[in-house]
C-alpha positions in Angstrom: 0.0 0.0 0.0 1.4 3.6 -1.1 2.0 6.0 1.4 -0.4 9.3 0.7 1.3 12.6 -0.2 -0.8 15.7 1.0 0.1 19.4 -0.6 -1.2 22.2 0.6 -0.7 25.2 -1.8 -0.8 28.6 -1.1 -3.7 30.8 -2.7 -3.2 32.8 -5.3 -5.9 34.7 -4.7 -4.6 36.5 -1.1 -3.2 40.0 -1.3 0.5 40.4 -0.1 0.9 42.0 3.0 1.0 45.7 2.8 4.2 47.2 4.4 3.9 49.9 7.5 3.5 53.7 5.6 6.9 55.8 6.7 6.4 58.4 9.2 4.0 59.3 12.2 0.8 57.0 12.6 -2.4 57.7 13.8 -1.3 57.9 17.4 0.8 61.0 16.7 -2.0 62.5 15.0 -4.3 62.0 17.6 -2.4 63.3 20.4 -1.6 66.3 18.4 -5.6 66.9 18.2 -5.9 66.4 22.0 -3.0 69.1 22.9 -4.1 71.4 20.7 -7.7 71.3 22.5 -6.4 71.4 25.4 -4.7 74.5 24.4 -7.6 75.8 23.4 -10.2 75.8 26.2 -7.1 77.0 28.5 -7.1 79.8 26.7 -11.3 80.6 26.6 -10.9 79.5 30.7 -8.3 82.2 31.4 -9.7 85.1 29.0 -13.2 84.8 30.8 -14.8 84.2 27.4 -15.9 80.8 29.0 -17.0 79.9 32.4 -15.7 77.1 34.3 -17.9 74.3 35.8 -18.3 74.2 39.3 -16.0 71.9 39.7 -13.0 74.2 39.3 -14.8 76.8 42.0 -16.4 80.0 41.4 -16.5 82.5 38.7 -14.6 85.2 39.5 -13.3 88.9 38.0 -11.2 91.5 39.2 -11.8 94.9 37.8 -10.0 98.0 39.2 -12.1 101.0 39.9 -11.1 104.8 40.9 -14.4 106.6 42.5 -13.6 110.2 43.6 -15.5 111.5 46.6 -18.9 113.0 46.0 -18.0 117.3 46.2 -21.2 119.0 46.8 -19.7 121.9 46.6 -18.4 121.5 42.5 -21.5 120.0 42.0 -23.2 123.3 42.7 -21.3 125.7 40.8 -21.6 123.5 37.4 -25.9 123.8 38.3 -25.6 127.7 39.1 -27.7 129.8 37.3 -25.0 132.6 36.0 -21.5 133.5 36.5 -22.2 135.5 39.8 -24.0 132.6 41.5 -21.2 130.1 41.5 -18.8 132.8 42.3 -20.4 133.4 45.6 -19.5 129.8 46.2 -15.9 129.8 44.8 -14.4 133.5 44.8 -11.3 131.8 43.1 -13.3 131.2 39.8 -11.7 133.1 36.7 -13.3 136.2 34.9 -14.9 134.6 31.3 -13.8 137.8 30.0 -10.1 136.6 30.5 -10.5 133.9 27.7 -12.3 136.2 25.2 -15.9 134.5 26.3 -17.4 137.0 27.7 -18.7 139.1 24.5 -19.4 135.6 22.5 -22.8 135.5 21.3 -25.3 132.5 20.1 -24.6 132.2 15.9 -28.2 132.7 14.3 -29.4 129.2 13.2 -28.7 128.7 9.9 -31.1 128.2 6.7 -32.6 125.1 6.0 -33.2 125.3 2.7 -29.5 126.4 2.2 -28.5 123.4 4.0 -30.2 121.4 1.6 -28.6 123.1 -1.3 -25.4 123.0 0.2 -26.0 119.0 0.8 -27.3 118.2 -2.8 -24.6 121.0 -4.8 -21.5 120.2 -3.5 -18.9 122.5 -2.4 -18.9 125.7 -4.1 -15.6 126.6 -5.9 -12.5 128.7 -4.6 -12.9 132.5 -5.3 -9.7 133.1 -8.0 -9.0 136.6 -10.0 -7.9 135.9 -13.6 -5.2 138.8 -14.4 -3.7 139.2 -17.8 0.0 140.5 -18.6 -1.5 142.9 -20.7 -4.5 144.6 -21.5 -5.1 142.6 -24.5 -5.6 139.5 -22.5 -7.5 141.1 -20.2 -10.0 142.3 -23.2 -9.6 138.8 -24.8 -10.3 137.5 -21.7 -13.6 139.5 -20.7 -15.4 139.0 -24.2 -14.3 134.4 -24.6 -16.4 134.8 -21.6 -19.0 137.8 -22.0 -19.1 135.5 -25.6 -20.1 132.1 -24.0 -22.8 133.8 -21.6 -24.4 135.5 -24.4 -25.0 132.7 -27.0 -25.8 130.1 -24.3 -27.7 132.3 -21.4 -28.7 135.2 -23.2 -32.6 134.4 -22.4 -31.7 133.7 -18.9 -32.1 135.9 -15.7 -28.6 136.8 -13.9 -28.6 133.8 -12.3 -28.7 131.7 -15.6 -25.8 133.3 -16.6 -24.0 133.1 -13.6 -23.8 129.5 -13.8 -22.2 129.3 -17.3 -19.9 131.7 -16.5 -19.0 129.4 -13.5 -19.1 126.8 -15.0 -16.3 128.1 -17.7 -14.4 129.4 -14.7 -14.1 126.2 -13.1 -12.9 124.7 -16.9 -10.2 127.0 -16.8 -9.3 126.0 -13.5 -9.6 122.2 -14.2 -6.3 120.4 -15.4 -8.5 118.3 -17.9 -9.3 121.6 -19.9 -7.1 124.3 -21.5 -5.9 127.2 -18.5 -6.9 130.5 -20.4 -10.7 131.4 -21.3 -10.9 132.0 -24.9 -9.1 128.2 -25.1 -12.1 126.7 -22.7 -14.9 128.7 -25.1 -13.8 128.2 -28.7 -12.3 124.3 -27.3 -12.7 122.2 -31.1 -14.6 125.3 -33.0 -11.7 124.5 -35.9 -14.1 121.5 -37.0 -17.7 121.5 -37.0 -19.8 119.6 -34.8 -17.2 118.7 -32.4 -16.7 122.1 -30.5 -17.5 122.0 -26.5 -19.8 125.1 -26.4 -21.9 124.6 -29.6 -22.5 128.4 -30.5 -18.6 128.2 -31.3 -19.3 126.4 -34.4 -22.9 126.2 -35.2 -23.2 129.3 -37.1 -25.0 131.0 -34.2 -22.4 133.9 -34.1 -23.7 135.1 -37.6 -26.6 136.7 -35.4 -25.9 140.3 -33.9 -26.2 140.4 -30.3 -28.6 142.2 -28.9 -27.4 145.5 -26.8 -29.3 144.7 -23.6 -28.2 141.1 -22.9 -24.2 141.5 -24.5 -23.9 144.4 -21.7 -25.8 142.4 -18.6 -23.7 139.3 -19.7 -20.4 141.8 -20.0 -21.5 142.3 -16.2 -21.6 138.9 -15.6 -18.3 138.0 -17.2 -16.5 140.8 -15.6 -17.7 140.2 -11.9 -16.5 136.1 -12.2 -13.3 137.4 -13.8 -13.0 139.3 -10.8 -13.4 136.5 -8.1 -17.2 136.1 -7.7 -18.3 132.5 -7.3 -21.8 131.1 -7.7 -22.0 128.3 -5.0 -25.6 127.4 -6.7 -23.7 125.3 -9.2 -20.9 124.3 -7.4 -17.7 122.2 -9.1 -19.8 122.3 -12.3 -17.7 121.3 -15.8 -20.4 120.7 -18.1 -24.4 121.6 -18.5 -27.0 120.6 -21.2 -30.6 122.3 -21.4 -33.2 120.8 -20.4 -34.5 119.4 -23.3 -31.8 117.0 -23.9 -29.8 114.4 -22.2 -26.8 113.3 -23.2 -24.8 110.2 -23.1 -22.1 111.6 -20.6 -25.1 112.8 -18.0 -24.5 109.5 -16.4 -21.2 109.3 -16.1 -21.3 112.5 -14.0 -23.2 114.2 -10.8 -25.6 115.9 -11.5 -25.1 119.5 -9.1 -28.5 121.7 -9.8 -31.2 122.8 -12.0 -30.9 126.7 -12.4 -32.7 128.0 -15.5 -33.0 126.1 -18.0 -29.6 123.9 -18.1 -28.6 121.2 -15.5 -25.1 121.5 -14.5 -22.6 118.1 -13.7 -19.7 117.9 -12.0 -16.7 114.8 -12.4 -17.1 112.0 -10.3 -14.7 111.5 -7.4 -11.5 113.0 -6.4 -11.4 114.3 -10.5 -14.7 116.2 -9.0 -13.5 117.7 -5.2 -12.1 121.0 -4.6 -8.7 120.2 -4.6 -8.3 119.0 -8.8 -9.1 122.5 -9.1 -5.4 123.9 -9.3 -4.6 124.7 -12.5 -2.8 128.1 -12.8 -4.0 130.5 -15.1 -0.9 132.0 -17.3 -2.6 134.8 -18.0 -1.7 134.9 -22.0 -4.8 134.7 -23.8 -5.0 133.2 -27.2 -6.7 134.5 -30.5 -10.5 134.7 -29.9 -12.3 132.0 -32.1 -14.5 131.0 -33.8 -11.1 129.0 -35.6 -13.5 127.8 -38.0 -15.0 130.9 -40.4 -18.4 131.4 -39.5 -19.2 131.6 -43.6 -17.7 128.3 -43.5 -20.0 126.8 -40.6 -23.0 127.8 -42.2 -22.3 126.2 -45.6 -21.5 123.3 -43.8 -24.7 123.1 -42.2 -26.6 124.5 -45.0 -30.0 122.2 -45.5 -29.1 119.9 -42.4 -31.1 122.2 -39.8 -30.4 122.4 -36.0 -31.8 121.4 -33.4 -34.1 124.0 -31.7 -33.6 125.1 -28.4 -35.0 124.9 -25.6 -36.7 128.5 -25.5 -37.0 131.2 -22.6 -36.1 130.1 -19.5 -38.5 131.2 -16.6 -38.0 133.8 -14.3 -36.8 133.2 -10.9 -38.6 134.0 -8.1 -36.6 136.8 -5.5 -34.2 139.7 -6.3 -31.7 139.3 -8.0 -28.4 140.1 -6.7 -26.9 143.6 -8.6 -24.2 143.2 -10.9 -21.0 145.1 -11.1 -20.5 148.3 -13.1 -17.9 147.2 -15.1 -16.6 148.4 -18.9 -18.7 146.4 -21.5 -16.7 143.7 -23.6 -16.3 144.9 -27.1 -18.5 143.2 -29.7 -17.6 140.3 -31.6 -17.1 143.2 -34.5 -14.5 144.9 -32.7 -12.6 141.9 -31.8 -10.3 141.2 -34.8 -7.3 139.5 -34.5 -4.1 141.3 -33.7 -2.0 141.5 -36.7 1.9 141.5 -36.3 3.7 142.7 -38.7 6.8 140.4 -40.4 9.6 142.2 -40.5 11.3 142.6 -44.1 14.1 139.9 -44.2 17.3 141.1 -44.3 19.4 141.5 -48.0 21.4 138.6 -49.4 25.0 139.6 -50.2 25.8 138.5 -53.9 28.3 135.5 -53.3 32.4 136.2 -53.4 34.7 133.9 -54.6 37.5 136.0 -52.9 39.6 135.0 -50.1 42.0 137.5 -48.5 44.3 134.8 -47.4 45.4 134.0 -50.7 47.1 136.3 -53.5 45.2 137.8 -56.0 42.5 135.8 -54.9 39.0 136.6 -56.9 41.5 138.1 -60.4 40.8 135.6 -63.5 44.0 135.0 -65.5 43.7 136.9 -69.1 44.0 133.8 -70.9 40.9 132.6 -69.2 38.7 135.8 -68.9 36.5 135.0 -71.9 35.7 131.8 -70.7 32.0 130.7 -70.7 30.7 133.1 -73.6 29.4 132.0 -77.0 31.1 132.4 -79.8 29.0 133.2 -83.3 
């Protein structure tokens, strides 16, 4: 009989033993959790935010306090009625007069309604007085802005007109525009259709102003030449009528209705009182229109314009006087100044001579009839 072999073979199936991962277990881990809060509620326990169980004793705070002594006596001069009352109970109290209090007076409450204008305008400009070097800048000067009042406010009451000449003032003074006057009001009047104040280059200076209003707007123009400011429209650098409104309205702030244009201002810091700091050089360019006015109106010859927006209502209250100032010459009288080109001077006919040599500039006989034509 044959002996029985038995084999037991290993499974091929069974995964090989996986080997231990390098580094800190679980253990580590875990005690790194528990320190940590630990830490933790130490920390809540001693700062108070947490209060301990009753197990650790009572709750407890230390808080040091200073209480001064209750002084009937300083409590009754702060209620007297007047200065001689509490100085029957202190003799050592000083005289108000002594600190410059005694002849101080309650300020009269102010305005509401200003208030409100103040809130919804803004800040009101600097006051600044434009000088010229000479007096033709000066003149220059007072009819650019006599010139913008007119064609755009001449309808208007004083206080129309104030706020476009403020409004040109505070151009001039803004770094994003040109410093003198005449270069804020005739700004693009070289092309038409793409000047800043439209009369510039719409033709509308063909018309003859009208005596009354070129003299009240000379008034106007002279007096914010001078350092007036009209707080009513504040930081204003641009204004439409009423009747329109234009794709840059919302990309500005809109400062106050006066008449019949609403006046915008920049948005932020480009808007505040301090970008106003440009300084004014006082040399005035030529007065425009720098595109012929015979010119403007054959351009827009059969396109029409747009028509405007009409008399603009009369404000209620006085209005405030105007200064009695020289007129600005009319747009007539104001032709450009001429300066005359001097003559230049006379060519010398050409030398061939040169002292440093001998007989220098003398042709040798044998060549003096070079050059001529022989019949």
């Amino acid at each position: 009989m044959k002996p029985e072999l038995t084999l037991t073979a290993r499974s091929t199936w069974r995964d090989p033993v996986p080997e231990k991962p390098v580094g800190p277990g679980r253990a580590f881990w875990a005690a790194i959790i528990a320190v940590v809060a630990v830490a933790c509620l130490a920390f809540l326990l001693s700062s108070g935010q947490l209060r301990a169980p009753a197990v650790f004793g009572p709750y407890s705070v230390s808080v040091p306090l200073d209480f001064k002594a209750y002084d009937p006596e300083r409590w009754a001069i702060m209620n007297a009625e007047d200065y001689e009352a509490a100085l029957k109970i202190d003799p050592t109290l000083p005289d108000p007069a002594s600190v410059d209090y005694g002849d101080a007076t309650a300020m009269p409450p102010d305005d509401p309604a200003l208030l409100r204008e103040e809130a919804f305008v803004g800040p009101p400009a600097k006051p600044y007085i434009f000088r010229g070097l000479t007096a033709l800048d000066r003149e220059r000067a007072h009819y650019c802005l006599t010139a913008a009042i007119y064609y755009e406010a001449a309808s208007e009451t004083d206080d129309g007109m104030r706020g476009v000449a403020q409004t040109v003032i505070n151009r001039v003074r803004h770094p994003s525009f040109p410093n003198t006057v005449c270069g804020v009001v005739f700004q693009g009047s070289q092309r038409a259709g793409v000047c800043q104040f439209t009369f510039s280059c719409d033709g509308a200076m063909a018309r003859a102003p009208e005596r009354r209003n070129w003299l009240r707007a000379s008034r106007v123009a002279s007096a914010a030449l001078g350092g007036f400011v009209f707080p009513k429209v504040g930081l204003a650098t641009h204004y439409h009528t009423q009747a329109i409104w234009p794709r840059w309205g919302k990309s500005l702030v809109m400062t106050n209705i006066v008449g019949a244009h609403i006046f915008h201002r920049w948005r932020g810091r480009w808007g505040m009182p301090d970008a106003f700091r440009a300084p004014y050089p006082g040399r005035e360019p030529v007065p425009g229109p720098y595109l012929p006015i015979a010119q403007q109106l054959a351009i827009l010859k059969g396109q029409g314009l747009t028509p405007g927006a009409g008399p603009a209502p009369m404000l209620a209250g006085p209005a405030a006087p105007l200064p009695d100032a020289g007129p600005a010459p009319l747009p007539g009288a104001m032709t450009p100044a001429v300066t005359p080109t001097p003559a230049p001077p006379p060519v010398a006919a050409p030398t061939y001579t040169d002292p440093r040599l001998n007989q220098s500039g003398r042709i040798r006989e044998e060549f003096s009839k070079s050059g001529e034509w022989k019949g």
